[in-house]
N, CA, C and O of each residue as an XYZ file, in Angstrom:
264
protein
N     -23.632     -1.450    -11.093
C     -22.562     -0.910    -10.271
C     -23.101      0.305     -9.525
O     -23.463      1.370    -10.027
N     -23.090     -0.064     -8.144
C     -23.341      1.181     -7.645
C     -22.460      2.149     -7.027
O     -21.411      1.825     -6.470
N     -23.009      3.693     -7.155
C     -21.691      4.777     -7.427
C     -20.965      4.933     -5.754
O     -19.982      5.591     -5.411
N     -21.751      4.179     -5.046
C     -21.105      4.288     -3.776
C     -20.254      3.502     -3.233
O     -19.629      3.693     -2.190
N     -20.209      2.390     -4.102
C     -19.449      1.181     -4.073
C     -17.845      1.426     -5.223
O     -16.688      1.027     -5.093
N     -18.439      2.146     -6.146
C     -17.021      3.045     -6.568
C     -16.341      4.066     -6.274
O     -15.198      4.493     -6.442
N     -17.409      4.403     -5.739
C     -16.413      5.625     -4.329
C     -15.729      5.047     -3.469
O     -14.653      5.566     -3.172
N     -16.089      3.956     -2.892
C     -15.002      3.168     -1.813
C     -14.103      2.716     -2.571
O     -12.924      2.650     -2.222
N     -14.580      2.310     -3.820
C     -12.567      1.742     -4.405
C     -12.107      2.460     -4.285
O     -11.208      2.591     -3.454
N     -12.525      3.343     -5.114
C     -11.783      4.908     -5.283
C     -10.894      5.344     -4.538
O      -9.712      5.173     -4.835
N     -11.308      6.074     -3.284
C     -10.806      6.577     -1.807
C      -9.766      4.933     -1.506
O      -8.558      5.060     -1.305
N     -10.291      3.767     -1.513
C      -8.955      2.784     -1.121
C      -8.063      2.506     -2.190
O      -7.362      1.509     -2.017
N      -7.921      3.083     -3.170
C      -6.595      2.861     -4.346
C      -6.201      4.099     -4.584
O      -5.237      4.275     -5.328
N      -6.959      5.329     -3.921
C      -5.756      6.617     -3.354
C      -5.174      6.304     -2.611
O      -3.993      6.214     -2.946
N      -5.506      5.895     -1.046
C      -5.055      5.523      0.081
C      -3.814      4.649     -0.245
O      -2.712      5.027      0.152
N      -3.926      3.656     -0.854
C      -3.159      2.755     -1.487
C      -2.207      3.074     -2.342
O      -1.639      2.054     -2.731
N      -1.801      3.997     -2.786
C      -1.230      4.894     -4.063
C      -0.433      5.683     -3.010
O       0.730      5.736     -3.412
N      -0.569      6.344     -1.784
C      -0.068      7.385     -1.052
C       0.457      6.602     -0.046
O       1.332      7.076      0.678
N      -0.011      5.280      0.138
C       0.853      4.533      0.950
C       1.927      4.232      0.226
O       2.846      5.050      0.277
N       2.075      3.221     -0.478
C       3.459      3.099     -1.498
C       3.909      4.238     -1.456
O       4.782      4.426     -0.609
N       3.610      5.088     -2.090
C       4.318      6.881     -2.529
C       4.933      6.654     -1.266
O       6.091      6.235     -1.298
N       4.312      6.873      0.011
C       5.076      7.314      1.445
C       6.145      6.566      2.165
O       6.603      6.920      3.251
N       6.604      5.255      1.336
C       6.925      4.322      1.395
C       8.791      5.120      1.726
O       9.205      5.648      0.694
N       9.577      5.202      2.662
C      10.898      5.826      2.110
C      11.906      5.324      1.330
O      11.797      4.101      1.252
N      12.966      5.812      0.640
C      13.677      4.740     -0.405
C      14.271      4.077      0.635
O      13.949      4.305      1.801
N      15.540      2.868      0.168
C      16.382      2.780      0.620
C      17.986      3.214      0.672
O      18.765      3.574     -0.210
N      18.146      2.987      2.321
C      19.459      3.815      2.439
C      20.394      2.915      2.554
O      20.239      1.896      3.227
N      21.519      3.211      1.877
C      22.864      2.765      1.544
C      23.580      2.701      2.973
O      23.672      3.777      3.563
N      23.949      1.890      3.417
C      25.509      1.715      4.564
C      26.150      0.710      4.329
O      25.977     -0.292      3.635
N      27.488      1.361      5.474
C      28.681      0.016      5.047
C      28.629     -0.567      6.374
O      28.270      0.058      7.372
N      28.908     -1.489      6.365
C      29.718     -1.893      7.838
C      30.853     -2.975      7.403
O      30.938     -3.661      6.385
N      31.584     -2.892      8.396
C      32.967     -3.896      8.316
C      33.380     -4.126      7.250
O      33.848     -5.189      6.842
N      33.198     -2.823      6.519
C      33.877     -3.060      4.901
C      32.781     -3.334      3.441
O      33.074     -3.116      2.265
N      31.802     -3.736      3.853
C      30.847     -3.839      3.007
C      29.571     -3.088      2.699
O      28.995     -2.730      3.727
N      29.080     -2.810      1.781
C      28.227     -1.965      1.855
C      26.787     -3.324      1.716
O      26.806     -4.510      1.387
N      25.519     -2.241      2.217
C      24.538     -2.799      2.646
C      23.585     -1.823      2.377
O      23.751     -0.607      2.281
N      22.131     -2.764      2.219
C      20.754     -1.425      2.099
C      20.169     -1.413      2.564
O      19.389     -2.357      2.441
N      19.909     -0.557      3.430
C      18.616     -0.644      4.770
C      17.231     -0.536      3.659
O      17.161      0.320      2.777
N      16.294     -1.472      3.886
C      15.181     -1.418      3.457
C      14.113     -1.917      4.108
O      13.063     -2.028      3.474
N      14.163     -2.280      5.371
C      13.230     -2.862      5.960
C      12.465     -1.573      7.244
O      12.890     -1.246      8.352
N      11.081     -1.059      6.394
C      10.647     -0.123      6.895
C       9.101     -0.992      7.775
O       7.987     -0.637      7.391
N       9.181     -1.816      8.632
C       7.717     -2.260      8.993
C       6.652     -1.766      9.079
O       5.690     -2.375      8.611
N       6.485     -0.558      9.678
C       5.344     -0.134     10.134
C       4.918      0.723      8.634
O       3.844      1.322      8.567
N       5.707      0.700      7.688
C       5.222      1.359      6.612
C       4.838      0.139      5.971
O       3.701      0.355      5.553
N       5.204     -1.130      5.642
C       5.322     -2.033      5.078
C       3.975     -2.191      5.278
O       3.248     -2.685      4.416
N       3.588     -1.814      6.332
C       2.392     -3.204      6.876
C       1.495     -1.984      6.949
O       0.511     -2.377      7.575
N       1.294     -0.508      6.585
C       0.537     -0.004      6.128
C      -0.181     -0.294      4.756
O      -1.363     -0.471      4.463
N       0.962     -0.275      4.045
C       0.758     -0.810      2.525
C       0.063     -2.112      2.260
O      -0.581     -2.381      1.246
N       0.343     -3.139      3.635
C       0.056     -4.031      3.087
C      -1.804     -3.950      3.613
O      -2.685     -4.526      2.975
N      -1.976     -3.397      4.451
C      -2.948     -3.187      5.307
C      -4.144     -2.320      3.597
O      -5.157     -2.752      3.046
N      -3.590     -1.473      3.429
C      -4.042     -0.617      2.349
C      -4.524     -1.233      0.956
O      -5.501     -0.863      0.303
N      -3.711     -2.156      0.675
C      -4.192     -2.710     -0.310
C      -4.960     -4.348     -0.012
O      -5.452     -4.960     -0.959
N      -4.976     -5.023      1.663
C      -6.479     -5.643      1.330
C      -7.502     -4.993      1.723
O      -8.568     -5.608      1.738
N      -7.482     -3.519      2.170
C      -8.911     -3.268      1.960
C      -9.231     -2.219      0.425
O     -10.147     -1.414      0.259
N      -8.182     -2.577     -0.474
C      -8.358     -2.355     -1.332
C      -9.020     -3.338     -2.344
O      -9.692     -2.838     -3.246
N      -8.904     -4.558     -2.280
C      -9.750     -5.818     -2.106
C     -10.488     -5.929     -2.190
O     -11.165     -6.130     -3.198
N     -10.849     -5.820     -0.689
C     -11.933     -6.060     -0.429
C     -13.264     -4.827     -1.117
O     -14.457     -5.126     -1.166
N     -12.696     -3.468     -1.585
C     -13.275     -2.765     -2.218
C     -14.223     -2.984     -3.160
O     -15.409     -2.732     -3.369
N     -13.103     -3.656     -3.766
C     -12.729     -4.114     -5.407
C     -13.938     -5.381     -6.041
O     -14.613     -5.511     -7.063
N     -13.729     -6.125     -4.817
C     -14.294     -7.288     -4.405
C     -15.945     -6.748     -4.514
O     -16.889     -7.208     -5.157
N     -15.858     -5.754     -3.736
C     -18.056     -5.377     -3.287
C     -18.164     -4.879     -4.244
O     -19.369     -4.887     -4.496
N     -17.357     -4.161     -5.413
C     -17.924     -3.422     -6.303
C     -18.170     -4.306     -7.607
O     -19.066     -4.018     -8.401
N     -17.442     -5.245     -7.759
C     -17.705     -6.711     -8.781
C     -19.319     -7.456     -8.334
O     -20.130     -7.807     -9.192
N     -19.528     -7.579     -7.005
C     -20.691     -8.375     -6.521
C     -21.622     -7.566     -7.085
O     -21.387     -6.410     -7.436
N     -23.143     -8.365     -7.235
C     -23.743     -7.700     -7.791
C     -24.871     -7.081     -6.885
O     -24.832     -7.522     -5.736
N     -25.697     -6.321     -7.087
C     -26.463     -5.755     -6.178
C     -26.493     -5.230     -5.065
O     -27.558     -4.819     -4.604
């Protein structure tokens, strides 16, 4: 295992950790009588999701050998 190849996980499963974290909750509304939960944040979504395959792919070079 080389230590530079665990430094890149590393740094991408912080990255990955602070994406989720940054993630905002969801917010409660009503309309026409019903209540509802806004949760659809995209551009955060697709950070996260962005974050964890190159968390992967990290993960991935640091398993290979040599």
């Amino acid at each position: 295992m080389k230590r530079d190849k665990l430094a890149a996980a590393v740094a991408e499963a912080e990255r990955f950790i602070a994406r989720a974290k940054a993630l905002p909750d969801a917010q409660p509304y009503e309309r026409h009588g019903h209540s509802f939960t806004h949760d659809n944040f995209p551009r955060e979504r697709g950070a996260i999701r962005r974050a964890s395959m190159d968390l992967t792919r990290a993960l991935a070079d640091l398993r290979r050998p040599a």
